[in-house]
Structure formats: C-alpha cells, structure tokens
N, C-alpha and C positions, 0 to 999 in steps of 0.2 A: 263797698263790701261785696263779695262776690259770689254767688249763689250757686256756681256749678258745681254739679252734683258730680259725685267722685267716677270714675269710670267704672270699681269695683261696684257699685251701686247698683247703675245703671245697666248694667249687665247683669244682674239679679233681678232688680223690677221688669225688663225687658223680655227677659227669658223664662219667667215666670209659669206665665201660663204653658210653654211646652215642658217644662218640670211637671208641673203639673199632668197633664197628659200622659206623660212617660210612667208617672207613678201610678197612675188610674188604670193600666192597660189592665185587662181583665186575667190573664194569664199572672202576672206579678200580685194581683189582689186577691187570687184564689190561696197564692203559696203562703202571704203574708196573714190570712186570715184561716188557715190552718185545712185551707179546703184541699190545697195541692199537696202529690204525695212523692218522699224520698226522689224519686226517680224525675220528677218535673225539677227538685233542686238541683240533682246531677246534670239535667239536660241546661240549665243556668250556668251553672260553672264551666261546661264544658265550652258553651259559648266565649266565656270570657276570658278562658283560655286565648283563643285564635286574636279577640281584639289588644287585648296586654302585651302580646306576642309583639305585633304590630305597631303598638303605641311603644313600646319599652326600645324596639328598634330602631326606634325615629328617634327617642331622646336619648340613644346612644347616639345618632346623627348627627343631632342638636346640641350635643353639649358641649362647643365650642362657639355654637351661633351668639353673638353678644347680647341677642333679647331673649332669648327663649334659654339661655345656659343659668338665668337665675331661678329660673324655676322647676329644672330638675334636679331631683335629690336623692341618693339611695335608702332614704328613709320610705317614699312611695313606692319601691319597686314591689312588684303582684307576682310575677312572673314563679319566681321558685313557692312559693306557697301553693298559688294556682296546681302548680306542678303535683307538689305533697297532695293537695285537697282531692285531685284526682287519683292518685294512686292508692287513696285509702277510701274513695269511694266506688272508683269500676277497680282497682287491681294493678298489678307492673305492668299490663301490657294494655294500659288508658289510651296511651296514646294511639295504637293502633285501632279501637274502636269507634273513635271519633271523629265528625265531620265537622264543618262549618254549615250550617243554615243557607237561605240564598242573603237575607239582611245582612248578614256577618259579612257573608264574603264580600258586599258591596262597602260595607262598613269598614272594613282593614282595606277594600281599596283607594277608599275616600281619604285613610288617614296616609297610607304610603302613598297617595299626589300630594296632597297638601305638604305632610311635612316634611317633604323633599324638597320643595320648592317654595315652604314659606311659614315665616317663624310664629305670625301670628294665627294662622292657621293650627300653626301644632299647638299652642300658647291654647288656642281655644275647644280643642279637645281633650286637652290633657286637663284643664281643668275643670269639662263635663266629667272625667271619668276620675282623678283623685279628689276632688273636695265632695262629688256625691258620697264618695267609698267613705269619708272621714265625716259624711256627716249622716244623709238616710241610712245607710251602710250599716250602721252601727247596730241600731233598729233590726235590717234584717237577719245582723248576726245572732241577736238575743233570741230571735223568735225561731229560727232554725236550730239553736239551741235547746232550744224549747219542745220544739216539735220533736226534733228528730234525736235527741240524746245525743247533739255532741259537744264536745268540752272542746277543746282546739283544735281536732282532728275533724276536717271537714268541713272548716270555717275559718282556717289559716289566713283567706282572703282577705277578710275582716278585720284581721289583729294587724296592727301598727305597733309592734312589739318599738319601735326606733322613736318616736310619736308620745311622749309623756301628757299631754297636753293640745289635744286636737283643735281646741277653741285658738288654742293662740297662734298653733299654725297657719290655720285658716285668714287668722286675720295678715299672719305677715304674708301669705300668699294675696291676700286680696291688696296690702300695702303695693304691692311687686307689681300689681298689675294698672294700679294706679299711678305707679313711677313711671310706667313705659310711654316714652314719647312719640305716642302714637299720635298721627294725627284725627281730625272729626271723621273725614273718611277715611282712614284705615279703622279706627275704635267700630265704626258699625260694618262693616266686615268681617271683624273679630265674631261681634256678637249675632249675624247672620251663620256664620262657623257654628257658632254654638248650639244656634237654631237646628244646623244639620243634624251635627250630634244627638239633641234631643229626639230628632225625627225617626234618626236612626234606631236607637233606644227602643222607641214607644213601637216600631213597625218589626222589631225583636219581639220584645213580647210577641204581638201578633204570628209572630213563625213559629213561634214555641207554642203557641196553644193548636196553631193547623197540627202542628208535627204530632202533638198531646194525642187530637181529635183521629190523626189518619192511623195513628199505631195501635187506636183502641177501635178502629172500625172492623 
C-alpha cells in the first residue's frame, strides 16, 4: 500500500508557513481588522491590477502549453473587473493615476520570465494567486463590504460570478495538479515557485505600508 502523499498536498503543507506570513503582513491586517482606510484598499487593488495584467498574459501564452492549458479557464479571469473596481473607485481616468510599487514590478517581472519559459512555473503562480482569490479572498470581500459600503461595485475582484461552487473547484484544481507528470525534481521546483510568490505577496504588503507611512509624513 502506498503512502505517498498527493502532490496537491504537499504543496499546501510545504507552503504553509509563507501563507502564512503573507497573511500576517501588518499592512493586510490593519485593512482586515478594520484599522486601514478606503484609500489603503484602493492602493491594494491598484496593485493587483499591474500583476493580473501579467499573469492573465502569460495564460493567454499558456493556453496551448499541454500542462499548464488545463488549468486556465475564463471563469478566473480578474482582469475586466479589476478594471470596473478601479473606475468606480479613482474615476475613467484610473488608469492614468496609477503606478506599480518597486515588489510589483519585480513581481510581474518574475511572472513574465518564468511563464515564457516554463509551464510549471506559470502552474505555480497562477495558483498562489486564483485559489487564494477563491478561498482567503472571499473573507476579504465580506469585510470590505463591511467597512467600506460596497455591494459589487469595488469588490468585482472578489465575485466569481462563473464559479457556483468554489469548494469544488478547488478541489478539481488540486486534482489537475496531482495528475501532472511531474517528476520528484520538477514537483519541488514547482513548490520553490510558489515560495516565490508567497515572498513576493508578504514584501507587497510591506511597500504598501512604506507608501501608507511616506504619503502621511
């Protein structure tokens, strides 16, 4: 009988603690705990503009690659909401006010090396950033809801309007990734990838709260 633990697993137990971290960052636990204001969520979203941009680019790249084509879907796409979320938070001319951070931009260029040149790479960021969205995500839609009075307008990000059933996605996502005939070293590659992403994540926060501290000095 055989004891190996599933891939999708072992990439959750492994990865753990930089979830962890990422969620802890003090800039993310002021917003969630109702201490951060309107303006710290808009400097969030506006972020994650610039990385969807990037990742949503590469799985139009990807989506004839044979291993990475099963796991993009137009039910994840962020992009046009991101879009809405900003126009009804800065106004039509969002786009023009916004930057990337210095994380960010290290961040989108981390995703467009990797998933030009490699499918588990993309494989491993794309699912730091849709099964968080499908699962902590959810959490921060409520609570931004909460705080800031909004109904779908300004949390578009959040809604998986395509997505009936989040739990079960996740699991066939986590099935997908257990099907993949990766091998022992490629599987921890993957999950070294994912390490990144998390890094990247938690040292976002961090520019969001310099940027918070330098705009209010």
């Amino acid at each position: 009988m055989s004891n190996v633990i599933p891939f999708s697993q072992a990439l959750r137990e492994r990865t753990w603690s930089g979830h962890g971290e990422s969620e802890g960052a003090g800039f993310m636990t002021d917003l969630m705990n109702g201490k951060g204001s309107r303006d710290d969520y808009i400097s969030l979203v506006t972020q994650h503009f610039f990385i969807y941009e990037a990742i949503e680019a590469a799985a139009d790249r990807m989506k004839n690659d044979p291993v990475a084509a099963a796991f993009i879907s137009p039910k994840l796409t962020r992009l046009p909401a991101i879009r809405e979320d900003l126009r009804f938070l800065i106004g039509d001319d969002w786009l023009n006010q916004i930057t990337p951070l210095p994380t960010t931009a290290r961040y989108v260029a981390r995703i467009n090396h990797v998933a030009a040149v490699w499918s588990g790479g993309f494989i491993a960021h794309h699912y730091t950033r849709y099964l968080g969205d499908l699962s902590g995500g959810q959490v921060i839609r409520t609570l931004m809801q909460r705080q800031f009075g909004f109904e779908t307008n300004g949390v578009g990000f959040y809604l998986f309007a395509d997505i009936a059933k989040p739990r079960e996605f996740k699991d066939t996502y986590r099935a997908q990734l257990d099907a993949v005939e990766w091998d022992a070293a490629e599987r921890e590659r993957v999950i070294d990838e994912v390490m990144v992403a998390y890094r990247f994540n938690t040292e976002l926060f961090v520019d969001l709260a310099e940027a918070k501290a330098a705009a209010a000095a």
